[in-house]
C-alpha positions, -999 to +999 in steps of 0.1 A: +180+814+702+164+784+713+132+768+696+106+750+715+102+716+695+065+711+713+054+739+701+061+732+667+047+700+663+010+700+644-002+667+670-033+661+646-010+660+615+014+641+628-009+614+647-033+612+612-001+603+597+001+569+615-036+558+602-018+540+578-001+519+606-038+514+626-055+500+597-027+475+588-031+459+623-065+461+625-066+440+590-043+412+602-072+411+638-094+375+631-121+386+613-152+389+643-188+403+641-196+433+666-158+434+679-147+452+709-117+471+705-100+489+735-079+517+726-054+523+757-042+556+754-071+568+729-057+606+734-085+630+713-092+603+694-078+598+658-073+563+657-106+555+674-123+575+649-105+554+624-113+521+642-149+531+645-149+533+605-133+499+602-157+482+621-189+481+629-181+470+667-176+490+699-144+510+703-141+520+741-111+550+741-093+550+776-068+578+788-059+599+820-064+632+796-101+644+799-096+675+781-084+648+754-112+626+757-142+655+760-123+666+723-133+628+715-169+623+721-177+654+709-159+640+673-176+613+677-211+632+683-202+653+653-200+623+630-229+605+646-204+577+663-213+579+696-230+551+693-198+532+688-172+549+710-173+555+746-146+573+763-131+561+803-109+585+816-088+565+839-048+552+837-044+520+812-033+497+842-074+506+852-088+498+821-072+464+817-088+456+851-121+472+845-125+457+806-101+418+812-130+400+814-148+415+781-120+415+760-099+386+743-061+391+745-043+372+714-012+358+718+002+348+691 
């Protein structure tokens, strides 16, 4: 008898488990008022939400899953962060070329 993995895996559980992992890099980010942070592959949302409580800057959420993102702005509406977080449904590649010019890229 084969098991189907996928449809054993709990997504929310298992993505809520990295938080840990978002908030350490967004502590070692140069402290900045009002940041913008782009989330590339934002998926329903769980470490925008978490950005959006770090900060008290925009977080702009880009995937190609609108099922996904609609899941995310209505989080956000639930929790009165729609304010801070806007969803883009389109592929990563289009929102490096529709935000490059807002956003600073460290290299480091």
């Amino acid at each position: 008898m084969t098991i189907n993995i996928m449809k054993e895996i709990n997504y929310e559980q298992l993505r809520t488990g990295f938080l840990k992992y978002t908030r350490k890099a967004f502590g070692i980010l140069p402290e900045m008022d009002n940041p913008r942070i782009l989330d590339v592959g934002c998926g329903n949302g769980i470490p925008t939400m978490e950005l959006a409580a770090l900060t008290e800057g925009e977080i702009i959420g880009v995937d190609i899953d609108q099922p996904a993102l609609e899941e995310l702005t209505e989080k956000a509406k639930k929790l009165n962060l729609e304010h801070k977080i806007k969803a883009i449904h389109c592929s990563m590649f289009d929102g490096f070329k529709l935000y490059a010019n807002i956003f600073k890229f460290f290299n480091r």
